[in-house]
N, C-alpha and C positions, 0 to 999 in steps of 0.2 A: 073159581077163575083166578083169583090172587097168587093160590099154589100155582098152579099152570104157567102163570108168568113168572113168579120166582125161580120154577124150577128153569125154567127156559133162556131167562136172565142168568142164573148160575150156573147152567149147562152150557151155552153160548159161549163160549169165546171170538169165534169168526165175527164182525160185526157188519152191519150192511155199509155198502162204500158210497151209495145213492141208494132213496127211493122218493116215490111219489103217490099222493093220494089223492083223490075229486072228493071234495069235500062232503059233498049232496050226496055222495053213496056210499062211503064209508060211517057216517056217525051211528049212533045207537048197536052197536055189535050186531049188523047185520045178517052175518053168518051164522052166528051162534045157536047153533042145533042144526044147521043145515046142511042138505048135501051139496057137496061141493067135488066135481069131477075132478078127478088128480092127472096131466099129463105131464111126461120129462119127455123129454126130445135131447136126442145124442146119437150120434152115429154109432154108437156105442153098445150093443144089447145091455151087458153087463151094466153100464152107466144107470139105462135107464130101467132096469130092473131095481137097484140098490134106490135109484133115484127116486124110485115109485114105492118102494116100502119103507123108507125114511118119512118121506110125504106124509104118508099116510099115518103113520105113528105121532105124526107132529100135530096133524090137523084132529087126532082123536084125543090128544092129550088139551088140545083148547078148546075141544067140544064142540068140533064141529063132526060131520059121517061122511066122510071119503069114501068115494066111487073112483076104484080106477075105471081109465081109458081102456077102452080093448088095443091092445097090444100089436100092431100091424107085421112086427117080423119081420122088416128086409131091411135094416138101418133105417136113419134117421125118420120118425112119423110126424114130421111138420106136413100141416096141409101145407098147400098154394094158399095165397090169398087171405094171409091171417087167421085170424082165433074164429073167423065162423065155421067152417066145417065140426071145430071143439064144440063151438056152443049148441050144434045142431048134434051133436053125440049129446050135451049135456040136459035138450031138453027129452031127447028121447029115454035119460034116464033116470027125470026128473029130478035135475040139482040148481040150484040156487046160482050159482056161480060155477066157471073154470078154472083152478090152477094151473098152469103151465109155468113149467120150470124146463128149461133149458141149460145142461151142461159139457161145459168147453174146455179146452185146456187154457189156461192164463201165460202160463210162461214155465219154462224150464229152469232146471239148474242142473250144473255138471257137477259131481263130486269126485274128485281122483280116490283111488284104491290107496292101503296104507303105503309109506313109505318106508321104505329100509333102508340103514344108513349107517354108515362102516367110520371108523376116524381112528389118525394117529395120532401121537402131540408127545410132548415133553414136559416133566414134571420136574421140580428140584430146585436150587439156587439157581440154576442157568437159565439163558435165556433159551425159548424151545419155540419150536413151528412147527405146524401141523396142517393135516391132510386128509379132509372131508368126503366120502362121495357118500350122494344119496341116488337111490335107484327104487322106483315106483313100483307096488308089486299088485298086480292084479290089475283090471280096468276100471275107467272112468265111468260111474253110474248117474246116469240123469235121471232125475226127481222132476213129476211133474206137477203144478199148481192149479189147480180149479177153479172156476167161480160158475154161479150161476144167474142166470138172468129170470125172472120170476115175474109173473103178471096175472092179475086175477081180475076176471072179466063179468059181468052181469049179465045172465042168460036173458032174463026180461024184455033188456032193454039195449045190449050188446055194447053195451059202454063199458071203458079200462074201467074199472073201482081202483086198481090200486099196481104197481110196478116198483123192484127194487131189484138191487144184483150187489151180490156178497162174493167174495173171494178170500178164496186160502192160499198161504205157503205153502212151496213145492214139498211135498213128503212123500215115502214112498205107499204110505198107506192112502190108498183112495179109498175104501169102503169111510174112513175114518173122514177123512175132507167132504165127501158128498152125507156124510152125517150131520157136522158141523155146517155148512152149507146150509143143509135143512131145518136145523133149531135154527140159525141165523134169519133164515125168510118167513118161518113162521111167526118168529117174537116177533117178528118187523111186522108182519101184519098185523100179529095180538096188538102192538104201540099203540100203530093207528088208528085202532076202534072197530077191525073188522073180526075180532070174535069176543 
């Protein structure tokens, strides 16, 4: 367990921006060795496919056995009405707890294409002036930033155990952010006492 945190400590960079834990159900590494149902929710297929095998590499590197969610296919698979319809998939597949990770876009950024830039001037004893143009070459690429929102629930007893949301800078690599993202939520849970 030590490795697992260190590596997850020194893999980590993203850090959590908020979380929270119920004291009464997170102590004694609860989860540890348990199944624990993994959903991401995103409008996103893509999102929540990477979302879902990030998850799950993070939760078997802290010892716990990741069950995905069946997969529903038509964008975003939040029930209605909160984490019970998750918890009622989680006891039909006998897991311990729900993860639910939820990812969003955070904010954008624009980055202009290079620039090209042309100039005259005067060199010498004299006095000289000069004449500048610059002219933008290609277009403006927006970079977008992620975060996610994450909450893990006890099948038992349908109580939150524990909630955090982590965020990344806009990049243009997602698969890379919804990675980070993921060591981010799970060291946060490892912190807490839930593996």
């Amino acid at each position: 367990m030590i490795a697992a945190a260190a590596c997850l400590a020194g893999c980590a960079s993203t850090q959590l921006d908020a979380q929270w834990a119920d004291p009464q159900l997170v102590s004694g590494q609860p989860l540890r060795g348990a199944r624990v149902l993994v959903v991401c929710e995103s409008p996103d297929q893509v999102l929540r496919r990477v979302c879902t095998d990030q998850m799950t590499a993070q939760l078997v590197s802290v010892g716990a056995v990741p069950v995905p969610a069946p997969d529903v296919g038509d964008g975003a698979n939040s029930p209605p009405g909160g984490p019970a319809p998750y918890v009622a998939a989680a006891r039909t597949a006998n897991a311990k707890a729900v993860l639910v990770t939820a990812i969003a876009p955070n904010g954008s950024v624009a980055k202009p294409g290079f620039t090209l830039g042309v100039g005259l001037g005067g060199f010498g004893g004299n006095v000289g002036g000069g004449v500048g143009v610059s002219v933008p070459m290609g277009g403006t690429k927006v970079e977008t930033g992620y975060a996610a929102n994450a909450s893990i629930t006890d099948v038992a007893s349908g109580r939150l155990m524990w909630t955090a949301r982590a965020s990344e800078a806009a990049s243009a690599d997602v698969n890379a952010q919804v990675s980070a993202l993921s060591k981010a939520v799970v060291a946060g849970a490892l912190k807490a006492g839930l593996f």
